[in-house]
N, C-alpha and C positions, 0 to 999 in steps of 0.2 A: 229584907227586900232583896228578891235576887236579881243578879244581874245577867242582860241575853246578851247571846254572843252574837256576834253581826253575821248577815245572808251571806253563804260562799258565792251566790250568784255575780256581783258587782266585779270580787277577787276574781275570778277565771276567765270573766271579759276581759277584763284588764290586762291580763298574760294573753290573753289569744291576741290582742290588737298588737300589742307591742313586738310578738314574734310575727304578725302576719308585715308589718311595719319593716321591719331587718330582715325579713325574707324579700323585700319586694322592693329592697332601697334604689332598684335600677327601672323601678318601674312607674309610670304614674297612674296614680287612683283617679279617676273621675265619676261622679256619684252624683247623682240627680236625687236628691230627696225633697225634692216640693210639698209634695204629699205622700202620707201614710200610707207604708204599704204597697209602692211602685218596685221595677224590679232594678233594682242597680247594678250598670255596664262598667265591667275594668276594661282597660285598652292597652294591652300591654307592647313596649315599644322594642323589647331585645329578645329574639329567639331564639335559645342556644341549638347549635348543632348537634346531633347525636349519634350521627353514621353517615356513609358514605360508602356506594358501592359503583364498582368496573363491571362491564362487560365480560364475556368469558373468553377462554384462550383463544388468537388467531395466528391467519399464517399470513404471509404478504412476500411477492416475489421480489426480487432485486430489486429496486429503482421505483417499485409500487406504494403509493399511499393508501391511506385508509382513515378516515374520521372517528373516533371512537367518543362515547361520551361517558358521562364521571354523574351519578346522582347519588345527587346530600338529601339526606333524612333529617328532619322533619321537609315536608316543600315545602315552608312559609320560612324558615330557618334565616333566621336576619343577615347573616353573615354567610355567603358562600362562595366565597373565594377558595381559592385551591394550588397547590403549589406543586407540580408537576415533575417525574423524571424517570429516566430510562438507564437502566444498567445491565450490564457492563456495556461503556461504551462502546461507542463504534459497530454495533450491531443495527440500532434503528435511533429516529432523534423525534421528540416531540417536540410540538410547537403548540402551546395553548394561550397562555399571554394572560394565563391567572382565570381563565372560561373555564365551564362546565363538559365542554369541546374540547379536542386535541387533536391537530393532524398528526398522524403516525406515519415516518417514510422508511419505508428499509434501505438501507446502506447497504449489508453485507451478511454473509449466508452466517447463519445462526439462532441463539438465541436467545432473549432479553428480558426482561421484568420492570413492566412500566406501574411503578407508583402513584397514587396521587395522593394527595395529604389536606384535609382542610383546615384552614388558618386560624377559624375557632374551634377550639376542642382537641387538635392534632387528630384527627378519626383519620384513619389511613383505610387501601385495600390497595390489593394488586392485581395482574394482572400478567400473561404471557405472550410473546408476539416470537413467533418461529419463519425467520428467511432463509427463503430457497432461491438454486438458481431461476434468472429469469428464462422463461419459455420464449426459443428464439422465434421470432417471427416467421412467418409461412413464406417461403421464397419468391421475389416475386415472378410472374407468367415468363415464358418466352413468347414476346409478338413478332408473327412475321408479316411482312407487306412485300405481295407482287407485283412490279409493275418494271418499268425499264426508265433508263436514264438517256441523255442523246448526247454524244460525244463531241468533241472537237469538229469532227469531220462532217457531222450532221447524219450519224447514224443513230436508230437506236439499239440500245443494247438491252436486253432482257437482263433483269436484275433479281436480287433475292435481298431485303435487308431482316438482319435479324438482331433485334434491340437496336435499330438504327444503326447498325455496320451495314454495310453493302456487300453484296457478294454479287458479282456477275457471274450470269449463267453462259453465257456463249461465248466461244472465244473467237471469234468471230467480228471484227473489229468495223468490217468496211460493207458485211452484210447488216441490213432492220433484223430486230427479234423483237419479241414481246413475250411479258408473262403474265397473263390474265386470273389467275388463281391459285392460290396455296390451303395446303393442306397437311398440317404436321400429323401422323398416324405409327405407334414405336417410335424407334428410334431413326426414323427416316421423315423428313419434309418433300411433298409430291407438289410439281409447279408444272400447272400446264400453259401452253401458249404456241407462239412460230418463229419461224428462225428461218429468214431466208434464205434459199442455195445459189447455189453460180448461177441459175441462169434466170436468178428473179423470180423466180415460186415462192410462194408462202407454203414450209412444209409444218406442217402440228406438229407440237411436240410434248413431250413430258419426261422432265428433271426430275431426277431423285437423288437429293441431297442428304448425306449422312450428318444428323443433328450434333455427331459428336464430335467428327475430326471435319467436317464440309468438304469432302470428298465429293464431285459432280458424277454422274450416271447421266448420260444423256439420250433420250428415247427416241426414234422418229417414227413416230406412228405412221405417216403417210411416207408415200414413194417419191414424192415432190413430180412427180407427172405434171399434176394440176395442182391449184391450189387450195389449201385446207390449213386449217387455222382450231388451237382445242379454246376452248373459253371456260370450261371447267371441269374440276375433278373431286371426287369423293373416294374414298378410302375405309374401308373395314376388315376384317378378319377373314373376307371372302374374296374382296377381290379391288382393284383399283380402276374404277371407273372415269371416264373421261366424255365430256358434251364439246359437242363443236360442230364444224361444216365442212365436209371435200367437196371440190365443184366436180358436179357428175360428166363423162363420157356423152350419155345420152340424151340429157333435159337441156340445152342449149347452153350445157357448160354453166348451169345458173351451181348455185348454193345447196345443197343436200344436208339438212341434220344428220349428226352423224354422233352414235355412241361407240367408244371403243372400250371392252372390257380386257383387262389385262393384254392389251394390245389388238386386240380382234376387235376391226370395227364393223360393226353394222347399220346400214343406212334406214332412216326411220321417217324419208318423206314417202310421201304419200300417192301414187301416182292418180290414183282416181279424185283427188284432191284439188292436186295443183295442175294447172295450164303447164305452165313452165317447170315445175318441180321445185321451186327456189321456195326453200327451208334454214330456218336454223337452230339451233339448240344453244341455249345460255346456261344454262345450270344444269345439275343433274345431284340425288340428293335418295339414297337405299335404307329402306326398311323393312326388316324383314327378310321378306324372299319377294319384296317389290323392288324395282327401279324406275323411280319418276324422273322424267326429263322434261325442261320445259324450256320453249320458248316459241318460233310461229311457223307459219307454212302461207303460201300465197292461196285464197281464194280465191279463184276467177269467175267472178259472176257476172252478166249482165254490162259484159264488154268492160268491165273494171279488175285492174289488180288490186288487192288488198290482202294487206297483213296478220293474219288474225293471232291472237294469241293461242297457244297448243299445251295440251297436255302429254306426254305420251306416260301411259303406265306397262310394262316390259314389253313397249313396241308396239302397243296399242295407242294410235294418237283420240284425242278427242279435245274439238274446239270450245275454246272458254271463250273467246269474244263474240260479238256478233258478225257471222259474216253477213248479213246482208241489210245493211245500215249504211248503203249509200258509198259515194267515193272517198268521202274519207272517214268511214267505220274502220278506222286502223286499228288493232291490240297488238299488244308487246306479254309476253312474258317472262321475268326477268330470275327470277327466284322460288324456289321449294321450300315447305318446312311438311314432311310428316310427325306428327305425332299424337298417337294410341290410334283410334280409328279416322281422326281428320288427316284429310291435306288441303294444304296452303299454298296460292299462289297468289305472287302480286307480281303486279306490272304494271302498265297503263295502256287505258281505252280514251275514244276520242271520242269526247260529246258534242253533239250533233246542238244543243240546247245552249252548249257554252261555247260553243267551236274554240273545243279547246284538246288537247290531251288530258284526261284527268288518274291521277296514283288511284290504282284498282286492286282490292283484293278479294280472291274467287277463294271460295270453300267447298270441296269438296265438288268439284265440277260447275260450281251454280258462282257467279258473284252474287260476292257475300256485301261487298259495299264499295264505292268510292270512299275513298278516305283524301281526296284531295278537296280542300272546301277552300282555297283560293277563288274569288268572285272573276280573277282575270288572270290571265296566263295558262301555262302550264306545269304539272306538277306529273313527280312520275316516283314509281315505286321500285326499289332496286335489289331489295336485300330484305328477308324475315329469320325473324329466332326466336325461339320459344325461350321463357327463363321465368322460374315460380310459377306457373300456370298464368303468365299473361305472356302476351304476343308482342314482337316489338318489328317496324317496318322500317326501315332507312329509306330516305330517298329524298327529293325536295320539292320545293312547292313553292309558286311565285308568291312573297312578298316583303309590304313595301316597296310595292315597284321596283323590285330584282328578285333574283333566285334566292334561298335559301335554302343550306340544307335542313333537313327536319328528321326527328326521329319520332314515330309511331308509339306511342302505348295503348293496345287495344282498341284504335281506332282517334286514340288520342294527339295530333300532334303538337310537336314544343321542336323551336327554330333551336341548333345548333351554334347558329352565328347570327350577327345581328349586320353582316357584307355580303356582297355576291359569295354564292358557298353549295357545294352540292355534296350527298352524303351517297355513297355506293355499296359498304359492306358493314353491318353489324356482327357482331361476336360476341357471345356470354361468357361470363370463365367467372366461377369461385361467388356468382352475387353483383359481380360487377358489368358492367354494359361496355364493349368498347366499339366505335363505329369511325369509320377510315371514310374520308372525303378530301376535298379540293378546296381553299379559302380563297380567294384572290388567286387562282391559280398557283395554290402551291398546298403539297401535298400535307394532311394532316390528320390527326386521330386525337380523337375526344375519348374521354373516359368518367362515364356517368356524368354526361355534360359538358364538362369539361376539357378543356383543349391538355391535351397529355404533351405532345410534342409534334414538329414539323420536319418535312426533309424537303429541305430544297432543291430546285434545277430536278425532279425528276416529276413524273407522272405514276400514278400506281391508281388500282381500283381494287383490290384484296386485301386481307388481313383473318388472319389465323391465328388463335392464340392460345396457348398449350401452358 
């Protein structure tokens, strides 16, 4: 009788169970076998790790951070802890705190090899972080603000601050001066305004201050016969231009607008215009081979004087307000902006609907729109600048039941101060907005909003900033 030798089948399960058993001693088996022939789930509880990698080389200036991050391989990997570092020191220092994250800070010019290492498996990778010096800052502006201080004696004195130092411009102690507008252009600062003489005239003037040692130049555009007063001045490569008023010889001694370029003035009222000839000019503002000048001229109609607001383009006047809107259709125009084929003026008109003053800005001869929406008071427009292709208007606008000042974006405005406050001159430089006003009666400058700094005891209405 022979004898069979047994199935190998039973034998090789047996060894497969036993190694899969010592293969898997960290793991739990859960098997559903209810019924034949279902599919059975393992769930396994430890993942080992198997790599880990860094980001690629960086640079980061002095005193600069930077977040870098560290990714472990398998992502489900149970364990991913990490043990971080940076060599040789004193080049840069990390900060992870055992995270998949690490702030990187530079210390000091060089360069370094940041490690990370993970805690199951030891899997390493590196990394390189190269410091330079840091890129110093962009300097800041020079601002200047024109306006005058009032002395002991109860003079005033025509001033010039620049970063908040004072410089007086007149030495002239026991005579009034004023400086109504600054203009930094090279290495020279141009300040127009008046300086009284001995016998009580108001003569125009314009200062030119050297930006580097403040050396004064002192100009007198008028003879001091009569009086004349400059209110502004622009500056370019062609020529230095100056807006203001001599009282004429012949128009009953009223006000004349008056441009003077490189000291040559020429008078820019209007005789067919005005009764009386009384003119003036507040800004003045060249592009191109134009010179716009703006401000009003008397229109006598209908047995009333009124103010109308003016354009004049090289001596060509032409009225932006209405003149014939009654006795008090008054306009102001206070400010210029050219730019490409537009021009901009703002000031203010009087509505008849609101009887009130309202901040007005004309485009291109025609108003373009009130931008004063105060339901009571008045609001007035003093100053525009272009900056990124939007338009910005200074000036203020009743509310809350007092003045505020306010600045324009595009028609849009936003209060300054939250106190009685008026704003007169905006300035762009570099992205930034700066606009010079009055808070409580004292002198002060916002910057992108914000109140920058104040100077007290004086008055000013300009600001220049270079």
């Amino acid at each position: 009788m022979n004898r069979l030798s047994p199935r190998p089948e039973p034998i090789l399960y047996a060894l497969a169970s036993a190694l899969t058993i010592a293969a898997l001693s960290l793991c739990a088996i859960a098997c559903s076998s209810e019924d034949r022939g279902r599919d059975r789930t393992i769930v396994i509880d430890n993942v080992p790790v198997w790599g880990v990698s860094l980001e690629p080389a960086f640079t980061l200036e002095k005193g600069a951070s930077k977040t870098i991050s560290a990714n472990v391989q398998p992502s489900n990997a149970s364990n991913k802890s990490l043990e971080w570092k940076c060599e040789p020191a004193g080049i840069a220092t990390v900060n992870a705190s055992g995270l998949a994250t690490a702030l990187v800070t530079a210390v000091n010019v060089g360069k370094a090899t940041i490690t990370v290492t993970t805690k199951d498996g030891g899997k390493t990778d590196t990394c390189e972080v190269t410091v330079t010096e840091a890129t110093p800052p962009p300097p800041e502006p020079d601002v200047y603000i024109a306006g005058y201080v009032t002395n002991g004696q109860g003079f005033d004195i025509a001033t010039l601050w620049k970063n908040r130092s004072a410089l007086p411009l007149s030495s002239q102690s026991t005579r009034n001066s004023q400086a109504n507008s600054a203009f930094a252009f090279g290495d020279y600062v141009y300040v127009a305004g008046y300086e009284n003489n001995s016998q009580g005239r108001s003569v125009a003037m314009l200062w030119k201050i050297d930006g580097v040692s403040g050396l004064i130049e002192s100009n007198e555009l008028t003879d001091g016969a009569r009086d004349a007063k400059a209110n502004a001045v622009f500056v370019n490569g062609d020529g230095v231009y100056v807006a203001g008023y001599e009282r004429s010889y012949t128009r009953n001694r009223e006000e004349e607008a008056t441009l003077w370029t490189d000291g040559v003035s020429k008078s820019l009222g209007n005789t067919d215009f005005n009764r009386y000839g009384r003119s003036n000019a507040n800004a003045v503002f060249v592009s191109g081979s134009y010179v716009y000048v703006a401000g009003y001229e008397i229109n006598y109609s209908q047995g009333q004087d009124r103010e109308v607001a003016t354009l004049w383009t090289n001596g060509v006047s032409k009225p932006l307000g209405n003149s014939n809107s009654g006795q008090y259709g008054k306009s102001f125009a206070n400010a210029i902006l050219a730019s490409g084929t537009d021009v901009y003026v703002v000031g203010n008109e009087f509505s008849h609907s609101q009887y009130r003053a309202v901040a007005t800005l004309w485009k291109n001869n025609e108003r373009a729109e009130q931008i004063g929406t105060a339901t009571s008071g008045n609001s007035d427009a003093q100053s525009i600048v272009g900056s990124g292709g939007d338009v910005y208007v200074a000036g203020h606008e009743y509310s809350r039941a007092i003045e505020t000042a306010t600045l324009w974006k595009n028609g849009l405005g936003s209060p300054l101060s939250d106190t009685w406050s008026q704003a007169y001159q905006a300035q762009s430089h570099d992205g930034d907005m700066y606009v010079l006003g009055v808070v409580a009666g004292t002198v002060t400058l916002w910057k992108n909003g914000r109140e920058l700094y104040s100077i007290g005891n004086a008055t000013a209405k300009s600001v220049f900033v270079k």
